[in-house]
N, C-alpha and C positions, 0 to 999 in steps of 0.2 A: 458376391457369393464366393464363397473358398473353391480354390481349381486345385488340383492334383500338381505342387512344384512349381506354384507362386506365391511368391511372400511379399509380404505391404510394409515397407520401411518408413515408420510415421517418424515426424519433425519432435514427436518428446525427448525429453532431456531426463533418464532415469535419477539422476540425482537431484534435479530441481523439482519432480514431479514425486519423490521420498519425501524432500521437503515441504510440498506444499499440502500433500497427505497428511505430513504427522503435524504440522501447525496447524490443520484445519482440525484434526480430531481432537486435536488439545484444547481448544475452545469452544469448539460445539459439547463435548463431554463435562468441561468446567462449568461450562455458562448453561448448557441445559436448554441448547438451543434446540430448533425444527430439523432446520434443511437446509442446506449452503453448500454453496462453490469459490473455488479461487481456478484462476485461470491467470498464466501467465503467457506474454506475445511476446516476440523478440519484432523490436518497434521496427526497424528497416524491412521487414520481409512479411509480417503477417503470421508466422510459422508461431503454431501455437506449441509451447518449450512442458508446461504441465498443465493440464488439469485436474481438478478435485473435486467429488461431489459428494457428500454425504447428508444422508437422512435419517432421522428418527423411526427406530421399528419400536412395534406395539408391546413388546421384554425390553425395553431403553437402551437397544443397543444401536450401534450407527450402521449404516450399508452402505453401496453405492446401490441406492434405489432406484434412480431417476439421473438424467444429466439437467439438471438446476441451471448451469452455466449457458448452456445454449437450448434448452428445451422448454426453459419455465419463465414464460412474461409474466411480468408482474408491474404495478404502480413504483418508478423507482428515488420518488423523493427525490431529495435535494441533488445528486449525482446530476440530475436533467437540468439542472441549471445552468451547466455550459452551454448546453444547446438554445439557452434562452438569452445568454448574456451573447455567443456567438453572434446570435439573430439581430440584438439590441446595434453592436459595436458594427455588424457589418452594414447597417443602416443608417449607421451613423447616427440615432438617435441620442449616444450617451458617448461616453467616452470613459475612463479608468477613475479619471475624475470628478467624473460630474457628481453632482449631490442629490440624495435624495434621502427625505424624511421615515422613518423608521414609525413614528406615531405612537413610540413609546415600545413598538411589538404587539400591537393587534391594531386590526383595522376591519370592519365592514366592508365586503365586496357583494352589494347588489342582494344584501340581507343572510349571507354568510360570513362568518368570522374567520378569519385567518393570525396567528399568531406566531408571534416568535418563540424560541425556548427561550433567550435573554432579552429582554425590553435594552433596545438601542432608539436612538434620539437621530439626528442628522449624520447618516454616514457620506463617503463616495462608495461609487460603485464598488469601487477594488476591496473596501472596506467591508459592504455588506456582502460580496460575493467569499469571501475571509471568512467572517462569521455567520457568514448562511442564513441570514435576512429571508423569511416568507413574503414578507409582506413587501420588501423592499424591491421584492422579481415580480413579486405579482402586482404593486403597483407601477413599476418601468410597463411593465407588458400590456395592462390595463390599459393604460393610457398611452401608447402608439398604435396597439393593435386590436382596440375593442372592437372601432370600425373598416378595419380594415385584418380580418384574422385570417384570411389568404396567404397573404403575406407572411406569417409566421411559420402557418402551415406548410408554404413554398420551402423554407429555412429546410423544416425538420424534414420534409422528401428529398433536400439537397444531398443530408447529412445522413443519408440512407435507414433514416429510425422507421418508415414505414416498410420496408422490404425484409423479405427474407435474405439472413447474412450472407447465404450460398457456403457455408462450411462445409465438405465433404461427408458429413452425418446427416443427410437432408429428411431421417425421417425423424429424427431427434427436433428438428429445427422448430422452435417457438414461434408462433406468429403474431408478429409486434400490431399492435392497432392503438394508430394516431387517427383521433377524431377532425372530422371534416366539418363545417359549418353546413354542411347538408345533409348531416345524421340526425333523427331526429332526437337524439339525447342533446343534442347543441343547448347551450344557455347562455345567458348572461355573465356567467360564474365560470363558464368553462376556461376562454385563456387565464384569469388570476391565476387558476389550479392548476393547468397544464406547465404552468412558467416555470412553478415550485414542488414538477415532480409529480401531479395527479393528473386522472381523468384520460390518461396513456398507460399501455402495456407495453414495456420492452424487454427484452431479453439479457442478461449478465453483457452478451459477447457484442452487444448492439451498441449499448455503455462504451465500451472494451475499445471498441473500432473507433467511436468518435473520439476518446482522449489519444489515442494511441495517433490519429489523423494528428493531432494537436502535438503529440512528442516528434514528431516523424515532418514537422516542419511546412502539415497541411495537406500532406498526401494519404488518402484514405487507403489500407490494405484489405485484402481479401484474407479473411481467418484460411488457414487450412492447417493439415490434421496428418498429409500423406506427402512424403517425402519423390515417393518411388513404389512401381510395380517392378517385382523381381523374379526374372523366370531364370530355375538352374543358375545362378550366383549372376545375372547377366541381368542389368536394367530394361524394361522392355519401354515401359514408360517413366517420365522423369516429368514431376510436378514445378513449374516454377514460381517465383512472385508474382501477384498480378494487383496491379493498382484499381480499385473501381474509384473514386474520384481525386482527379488530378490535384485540385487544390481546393478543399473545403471553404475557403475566405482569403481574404486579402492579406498579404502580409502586414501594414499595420493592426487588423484584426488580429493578427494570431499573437502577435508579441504582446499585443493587452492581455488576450488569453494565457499567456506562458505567465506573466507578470502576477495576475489573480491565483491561478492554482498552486505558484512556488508561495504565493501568501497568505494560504490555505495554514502552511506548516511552517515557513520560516516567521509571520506575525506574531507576535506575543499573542492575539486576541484573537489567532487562526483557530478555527476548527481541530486542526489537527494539530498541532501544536506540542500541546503537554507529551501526547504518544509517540511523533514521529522526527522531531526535534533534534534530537542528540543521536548525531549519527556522523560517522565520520564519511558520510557521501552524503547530497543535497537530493531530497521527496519534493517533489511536486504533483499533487492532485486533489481530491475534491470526496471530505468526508459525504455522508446522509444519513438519515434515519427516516424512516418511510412509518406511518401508523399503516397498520392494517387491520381488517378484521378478523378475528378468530373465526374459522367453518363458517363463512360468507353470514353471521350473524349479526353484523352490522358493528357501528363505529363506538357502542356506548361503553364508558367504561370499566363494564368487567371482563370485553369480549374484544379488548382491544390489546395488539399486541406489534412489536416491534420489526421491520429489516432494517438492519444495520450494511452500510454500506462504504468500501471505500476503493477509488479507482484513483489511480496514479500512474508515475513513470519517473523511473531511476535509472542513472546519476539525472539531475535534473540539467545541468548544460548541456551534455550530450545523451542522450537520453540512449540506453539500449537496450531495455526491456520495462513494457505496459502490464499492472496487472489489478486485475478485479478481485475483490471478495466482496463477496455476498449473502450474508448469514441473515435467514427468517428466527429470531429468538421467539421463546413462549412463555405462557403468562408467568412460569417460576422463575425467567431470567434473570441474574441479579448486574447483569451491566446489559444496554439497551441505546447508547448510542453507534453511529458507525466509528468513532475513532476508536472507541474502549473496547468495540467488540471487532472488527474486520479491519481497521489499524493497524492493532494489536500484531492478528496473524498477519498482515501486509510484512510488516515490520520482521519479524521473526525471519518469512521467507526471503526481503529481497535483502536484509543480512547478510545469507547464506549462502545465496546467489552473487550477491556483491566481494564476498570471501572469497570464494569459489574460483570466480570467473573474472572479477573486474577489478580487484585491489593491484596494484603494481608494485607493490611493496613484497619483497621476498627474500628467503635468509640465504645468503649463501653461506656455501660451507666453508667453517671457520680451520685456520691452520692450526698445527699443535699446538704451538705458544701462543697465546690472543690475550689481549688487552681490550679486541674492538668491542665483545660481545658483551652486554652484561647480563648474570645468572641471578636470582635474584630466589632467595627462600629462606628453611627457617635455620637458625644456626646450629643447633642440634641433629638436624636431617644433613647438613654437609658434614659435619663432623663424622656421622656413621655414613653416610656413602666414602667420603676421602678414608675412611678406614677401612673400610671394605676392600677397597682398591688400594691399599696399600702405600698410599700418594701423600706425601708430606704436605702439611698444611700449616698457615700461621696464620694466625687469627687478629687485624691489625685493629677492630675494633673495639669498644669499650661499651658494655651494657645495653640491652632492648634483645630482641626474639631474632633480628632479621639481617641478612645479610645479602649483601651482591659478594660474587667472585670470581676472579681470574685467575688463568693460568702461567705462568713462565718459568721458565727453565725447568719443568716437571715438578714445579711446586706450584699448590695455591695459596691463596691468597686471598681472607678474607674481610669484606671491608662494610663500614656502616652506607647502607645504601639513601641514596637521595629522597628527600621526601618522606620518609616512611615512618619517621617519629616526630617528624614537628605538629602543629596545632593540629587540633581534629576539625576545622573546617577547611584545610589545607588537600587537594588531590593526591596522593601518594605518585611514585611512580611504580610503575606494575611491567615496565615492557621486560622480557627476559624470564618474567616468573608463569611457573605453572597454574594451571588455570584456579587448582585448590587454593594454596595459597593468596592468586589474583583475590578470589571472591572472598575470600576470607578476610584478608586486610582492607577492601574496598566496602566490604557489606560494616564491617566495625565503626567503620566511619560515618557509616548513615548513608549510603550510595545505593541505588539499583541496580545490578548488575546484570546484561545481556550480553553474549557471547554465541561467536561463531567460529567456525574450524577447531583444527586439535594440535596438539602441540605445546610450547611455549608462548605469550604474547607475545605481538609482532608491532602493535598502535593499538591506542584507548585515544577513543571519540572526544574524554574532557583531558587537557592539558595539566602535568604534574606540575605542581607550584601555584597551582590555581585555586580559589576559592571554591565552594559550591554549596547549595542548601538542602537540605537532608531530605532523603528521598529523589532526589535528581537520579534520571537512566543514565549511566555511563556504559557502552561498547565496547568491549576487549575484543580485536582481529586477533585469532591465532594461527599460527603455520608451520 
């Protein structure tokens, strides 16, 4: 409760928590979703950096209605399949490679159907945990732990999905419920379901802790939310890390683990692939798409509706921050998986964050005469600024729009820039130019273009002189 001349110093990051606000309204308000959260962990500490919650009000406009992220369990789909395939590797039952038959992408489990969104034939493991196999988790899980589903159950208590997280907002806090073989909902049908995401409620941040255990090299953190209590500019209390479990699984287990979710996004056939691909830092984690039912009306077609979901951790070798989205779309959404839809904004934020915070690449300031730096824009816009400024110029090239240039002896010096008029399946190069022009000459050539920081460009994610095919995301860093 508020005291007269104590102040609460929380672990948010005002710039990451802009961030994650304005990509999360940018796709709920596009996509015409429900209710969603992003949540971002800084992996060594647990320190929760942003969160984001927004919901659909009844005039279509968004709020922070609810905290979605840590307050609202829900069925989480495909994201639960770490905790399945964890379960699998720490049992040694399977291995990255072992094989198992897909049955085309549907199978009968005990007189319910399960299916896949692709019909896949004989994967490995590594492969159907890649493209996110139903049948291929709920057949591993089937058949080790039909008669023995203790044992599974043991996994997911290890991995703390039945507990409350303990975040500092304890009355916010969702309460997760894993089914016990001694409830009397148990079935025949329950582990297939449970392996692939159903027949469990957890939480964003419950997710959030088991991948973040997995970036963090198996050491499970404790979310938290407050830095410090502060009385008259003086700390009175001071929050620290605190680990709740030491080591989730084996260290063989967890390099399979690392090996699956980095091939989530780096496989051609990954999940997340087409979205999270092109980036000039390495994603690791693990798309979903959850059905659900519209106002508990059940599973039938018209009342049926989508969470899109994606949880990961970035740079993926060294990993320093885990982060969740979570977006419930509705039945006008016109994208409905998790890569296209919580990807997306994944994407956007840990960009920006990746700009921000983790790129080592930086300009230093150039001396009056420089040869090092290259300028890069249109030849008519250097002609009126060098005239503006009075600054003699000679123009050494011969025909096209564009120009790099230098300075020496107080004269510039204008020349045809690399890349920027050969074939149009050819990369241009773009580092030096302002981001107008960037997007202008990269979007002509049939590129996507994404961009972080402000500035001039500093690195583009695809290499100049390189091929690429139309509509490829290319990344411009700027600084």
């Amino acid at each position: 409760e508020p005291e007269n001349g104590k102040d609460i110093i929380t672990t948010l990051d005002t710039y990451m928590q802009d961030v994650a606000e304005n990509a999360l309204m940018k796709m709920m308000v596009g996509n015409n979703s429900l209710h969603g959260t992003a949540i971002v962990m800084e992996t060594a500490t647990g320190k929760i950096k942003a969160i984001a919650n927004l919901g659909k009000q009844t005039d279509g406009t968004y709020a922070e209605d609810l905290n979605y992220g840590i307050g609202k369990a829900t069925e989480p789909g495909s994201i639960f399949k770490l905790a399945t395939l964890l379960s699998l590797l720490e049992d040694k039952y399977v291995t990255n490679n072992s094989l198992v038959d897909c049955e085309g992408g549907m199978k009968q489990f005990y007189g319910l159907r399960i299916h896949d969104t692709h019909p896949n034939q004989v994967l490995t493991v590594k492969e159907a945990f890649a493209a996110s196999s139903n049948v291929a988790f709920a057949k591993m899980a089937d058949q080790y732990y039909h008669t023995q589903p203790s044992k599974f159950i043991e996994h997911l208590h290890h991995l703390r999905l039945d507990t409350i997280t303990g975040i500092d907002i304890t009355a916010s806090s969702g309460k997760p419920l894993i089914k016990k073989p001694s409830n009397r909902s148990w079935a025949n049908t329950t582990i297939p379901f449970m392996a692939h995401g159903y027949e469990e409620l957890v939480t964003p941040l419950h997710m959030l802790m088991l991948y973040n255990a997995v970036a963090n090299d198996g050491k499970m953190m404790k979310p938290y939310l407050v830095n410090a209590v502060r009385e008259y500019g003086a700390d009175i209390k001071t929050i620290h890390p605190q680990v709740l479990v030491e080591k989730i699984c084996s260290a063989e287990t967890l390099v399979q683990l690392k090996e699956c979710l980095s091939a989530v996004v780096d496989s051609v056939h990954g999940t997340g692939h087409k979205i999270l691909f092109d980036s000039a830092y390495a994603i690791s984690g693990k798309t979903g798409t959850a059905v659900t039912a519209l106002n508990n009306k059940g599973y039938n077609k018209g009342n049926k509706i989508y969470q899109a979901s994606f949880i990961g951790y970035f740079p993926s070798n060294r990993p320093k921050y885990t982060m969740a989205v979570v977006i419930q779309n509705s039945k006008e959404s016109k994208l409905v998986y998790g890569a296209d839809v919580s990807g997306t904004v994944f994407k956007e934020i840990s960009d920006r964050i990746y700009g921000r915070f983790l790129s080592s690449k930086k300009f230093i300031t150039p001396s009056a005469d420089t040869t090092q730096y290259n300028y890069y824009g249109m030849k008519n816009e250097w002609s009126s600024i060098f005239s503006t400024l009075k600054l003699p110029y000679k123009d050494s090239a011969t025909g096209g729009y564009w120009r790099s240039t230098s300075i020496k002896n107080n004269t510039a010096v204008l020349n045809t820039p690399v890349y920027t008029t050969t074939a149009s399946a050819i990369i241009p190069a773009v580092i030096g130019m302002g981001l107008k022009d960037a997007v202008y000459l990269m979007e002509n050539k049939g590129l996507k273009v994404t961009a972080t920081g402000r500035g001039r460009v500093l690195s583009q994610s695809l290499a100049a002189g390189t091929t690429f095919k139309k509509g490829q995301v290319i990344t411009l860093f700027l600084n």
